[in-house]
N, C-alpha and C positions, 0 to 999 in steps of 0.2 A: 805333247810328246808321250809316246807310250814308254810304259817303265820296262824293262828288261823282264823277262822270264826265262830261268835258267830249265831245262828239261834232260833228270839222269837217267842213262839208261845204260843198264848192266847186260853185258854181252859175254853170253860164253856158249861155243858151238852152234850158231842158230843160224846160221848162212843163209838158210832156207826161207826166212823170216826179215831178215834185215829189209831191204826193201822195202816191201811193207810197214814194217812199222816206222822204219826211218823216214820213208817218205812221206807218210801221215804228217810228222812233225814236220819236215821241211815245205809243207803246202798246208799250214793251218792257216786261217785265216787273221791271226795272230801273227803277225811278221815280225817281230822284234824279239827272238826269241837265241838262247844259247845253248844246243844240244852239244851237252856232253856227253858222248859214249864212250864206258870204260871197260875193255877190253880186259877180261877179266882171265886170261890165259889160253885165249881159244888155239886152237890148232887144225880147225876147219879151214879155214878163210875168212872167216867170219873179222881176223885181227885185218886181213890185208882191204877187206870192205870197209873196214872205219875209217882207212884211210883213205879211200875213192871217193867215199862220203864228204870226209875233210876239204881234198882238192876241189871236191865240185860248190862246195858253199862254205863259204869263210866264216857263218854263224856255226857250224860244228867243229867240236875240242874234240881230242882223242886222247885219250889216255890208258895206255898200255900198262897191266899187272900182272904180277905172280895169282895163278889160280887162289883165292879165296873163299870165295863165296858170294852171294848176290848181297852181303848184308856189308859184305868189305869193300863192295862195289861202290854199293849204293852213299856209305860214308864217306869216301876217297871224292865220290863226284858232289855231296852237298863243302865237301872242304873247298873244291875247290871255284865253286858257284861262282858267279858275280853279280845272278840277277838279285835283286829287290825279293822276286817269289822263286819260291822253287816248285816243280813237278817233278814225274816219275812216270815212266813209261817200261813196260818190259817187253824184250826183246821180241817175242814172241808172239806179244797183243799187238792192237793198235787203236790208238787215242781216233773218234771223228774229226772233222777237220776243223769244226769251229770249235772244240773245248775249251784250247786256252784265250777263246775271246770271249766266249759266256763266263768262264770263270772271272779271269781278270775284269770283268763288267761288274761282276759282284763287290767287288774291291774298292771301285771305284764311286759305289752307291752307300757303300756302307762303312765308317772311318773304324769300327770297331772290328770289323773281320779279320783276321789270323788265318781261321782254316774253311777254306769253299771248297765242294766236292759236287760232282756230277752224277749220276746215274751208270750203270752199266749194264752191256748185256753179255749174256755167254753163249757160244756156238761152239758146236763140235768139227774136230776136222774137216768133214765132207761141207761146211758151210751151213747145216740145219742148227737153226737156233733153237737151243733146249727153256732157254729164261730169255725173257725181255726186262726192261727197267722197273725196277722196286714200286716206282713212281715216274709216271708219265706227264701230269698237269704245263709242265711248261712252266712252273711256276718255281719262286724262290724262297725259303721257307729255313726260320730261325729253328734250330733244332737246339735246346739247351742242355748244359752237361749233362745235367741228370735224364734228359732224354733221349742224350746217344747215348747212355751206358745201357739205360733200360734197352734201348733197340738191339744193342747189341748182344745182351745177354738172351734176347728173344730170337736172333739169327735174323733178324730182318733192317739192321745198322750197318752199314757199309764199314769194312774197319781196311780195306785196301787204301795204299799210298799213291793208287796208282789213279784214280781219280779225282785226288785232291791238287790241289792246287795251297802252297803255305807260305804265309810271309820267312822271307829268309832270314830276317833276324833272329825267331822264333824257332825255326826249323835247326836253324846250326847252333843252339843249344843241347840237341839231342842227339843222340845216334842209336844206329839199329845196333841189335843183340848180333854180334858175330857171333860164327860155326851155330845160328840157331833158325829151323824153321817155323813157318808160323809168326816170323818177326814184326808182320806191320801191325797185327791184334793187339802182339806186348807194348808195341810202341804208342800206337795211337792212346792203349788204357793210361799210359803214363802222361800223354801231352792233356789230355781232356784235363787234366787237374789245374793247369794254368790258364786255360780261356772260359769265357762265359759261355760255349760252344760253338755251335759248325753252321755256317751256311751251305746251303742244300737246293740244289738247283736240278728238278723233279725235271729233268730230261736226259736220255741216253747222250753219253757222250766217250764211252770206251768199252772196247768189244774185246772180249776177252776168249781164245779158242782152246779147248781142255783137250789137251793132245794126247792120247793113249800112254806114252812115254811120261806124262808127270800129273796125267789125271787122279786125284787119290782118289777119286769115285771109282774107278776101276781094280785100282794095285797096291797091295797093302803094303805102305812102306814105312816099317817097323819107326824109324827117326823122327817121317813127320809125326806118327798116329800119339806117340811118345810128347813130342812136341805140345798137341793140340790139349792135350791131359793136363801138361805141365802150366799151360797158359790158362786153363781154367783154373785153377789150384790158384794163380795170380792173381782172378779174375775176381774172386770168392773174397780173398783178401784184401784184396781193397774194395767190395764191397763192405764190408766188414770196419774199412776204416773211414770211407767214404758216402758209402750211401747204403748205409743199412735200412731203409726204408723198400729197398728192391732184392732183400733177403727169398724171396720167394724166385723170382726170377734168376737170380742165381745159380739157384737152387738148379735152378730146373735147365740151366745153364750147364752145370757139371755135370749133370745125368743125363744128358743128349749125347754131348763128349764123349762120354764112356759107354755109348749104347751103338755109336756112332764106332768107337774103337773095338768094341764087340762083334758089332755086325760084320766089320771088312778081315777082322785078324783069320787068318786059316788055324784050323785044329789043332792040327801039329806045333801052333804056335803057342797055345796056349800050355804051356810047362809052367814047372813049378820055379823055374832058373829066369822065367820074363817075370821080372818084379812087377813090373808097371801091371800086368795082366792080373797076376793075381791080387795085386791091392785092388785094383776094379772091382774085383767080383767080392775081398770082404770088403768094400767098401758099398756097393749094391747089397749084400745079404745083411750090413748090420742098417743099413738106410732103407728098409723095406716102408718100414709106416711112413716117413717122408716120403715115397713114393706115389703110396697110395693118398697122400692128404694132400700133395701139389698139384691143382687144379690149373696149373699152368701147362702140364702135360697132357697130351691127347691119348684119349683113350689107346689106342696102337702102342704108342710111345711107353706107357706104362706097360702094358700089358706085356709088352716083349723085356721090357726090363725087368719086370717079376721073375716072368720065365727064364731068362739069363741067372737071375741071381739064384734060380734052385738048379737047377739044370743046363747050365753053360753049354758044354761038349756034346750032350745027347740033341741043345736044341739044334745047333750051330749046326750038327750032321746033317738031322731032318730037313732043316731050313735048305743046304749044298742038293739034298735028293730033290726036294720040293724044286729049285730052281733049274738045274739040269732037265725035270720031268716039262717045264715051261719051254726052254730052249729046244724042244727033241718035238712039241707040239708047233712049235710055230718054222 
């Protein structure tokens, strides 16, 4: 008998989307599954689809709230779970159709696993895939704590919720950071402390689409960029308490962060009244020779961070003419 998988999914104004990813979930090849959608205040339709949803398969919950947040969402549906595992699907994406049977496979092979995660890929609106999976093999692979923290401080560690797969025991010990973005980094750094690690099943299995409206690759939005600062600041610290042996990586961890919050803020943003801004930059001008000695970073990677750390504003201009003179040729 297969064990139940509960699967939350935070909904707010996504009409557009629903379908897609709801039906993903209701044709996975995993049948015994409990999609909760929790209607997190929409006023699209999107509230009156969860309930067409409901009527059409008696394996979907719905659960209507006051606008919160996806992290108030996301809590309210692991409260209310019932499976054995939990997932996480966002409105917007959608899971392939066999994830929660490869995952749940893993579970079933290995008595020690907690957290199994899949692979993902990202595509842009129009359907053109920018990334394909981290890792392709097909294969199933022990990743240990100290090896997803290292991966993750390197950018190449999966820290999304939304391809894992978690025992629910373990799961409803924790909850996400409300009114915060960036929550599944914080949260994940916090669970890796109580498992031996992650199983890892080196195949795509969730597609993820960066829509111009919440891509931060495109739009500088001052809360996340704020956010992702603040989670390395976290990130640092418990290396610090945990795995000081990956002090370099860290390292070089925080400095991408803030190279990365550099590169997207517009000029006008950069005032003396954005705190977060200016600790960046003394934070870069007093960290210069740690820059230049962490061989973790790539040549480029340092070298625009130097230049930032003397010259912020003058480079940030250059850089906007430099990129407009690319747009104007092509």
């Amino acid at each position: 008998m297969q064990e139940l998988i509960s699967v939350i999914v935070p909904i707010y104004n996504v009409k557009q989307y629903l379908e897609r990813s709801v039906g993903a979930l209701l044709n996975q090849t995993y049948q015994n599954l409990e999609i909760i959608l929790v209607d997190d205040g929409s006023t699209d339709g999107s509230e009156d689809m969860c309930d067409e949803f409901a009527r059409r398969d008696s394996r979907v919950k719905v659960i209507h709230k006051e606008n919160g947040g996806s992290s108030s969402a996301r809590n309210l549906g692991i409260r209310a779970a019932q499976g054995a595992y939990i997932g996480f699907t966002d409105s917007d994406d959608y899971a392939e159709l066999d994830l929660y049977a490869n995952l749940y496979q893993v579970f079933q092979k290995h008595e020690d696993a907690v957290i199994v995660q899949a692979m993902s890929s990202n595509y842009l609106e129009d359907g053109t895939q920018i990334s394909g999976p981290y890792r392709d093999s097909g294969n199933t692979n022990f990743l240990s704590r100290n090896e997803m923290f290292r991966m993750l401080m390197m950018h190449v560690g999966d820290s999304s919720f939304c391809t894992k797969l978690i025992r629910a025991d373990y799961m409803k010990q924790f909850a996400f950071l409300e009114g915060e973005l960036n929550e599944d980094f914080e949260l994940l750094l916090r669970m890796l402390d109580g498992v031996e690690g992650v199983y890892s099943v080196e195949k795509n299995g969730y597609n993820i689409e960066l829509r111009g409206g919440s891509n931060s690759r495109n739009v500088f939005r001052k809360v996340y960029y704020d956010a992702i600062i603040r989670n390395s600041n976290k990130a640092y610290k418990i290396m610090e308490e945990k795995y000081p042996q990956y002090k370099e990586e860290a390292e070089r961890f925080c400095f991408i962060q803030r190279l990365d919050y550099l590169l997207h803020i517009p000029v006008n943003q950069m005032k003396k009244d954005n705190e977060v801004c200016i600790n960046i930059l003394k934070e870069l001008r007093t960290g210069r020779n740690r820059i230049r000695k962490n061989k973790l970073l790539l040549p480029k990677e340092r070298k625009n961070l130097l230049i930032l750390s003397y010259i912020p504003r003058f480079s940030k201009r250059c850089h906007g003419v430099i990129m407009k003179l690319k747009k104007q040729k092509k």
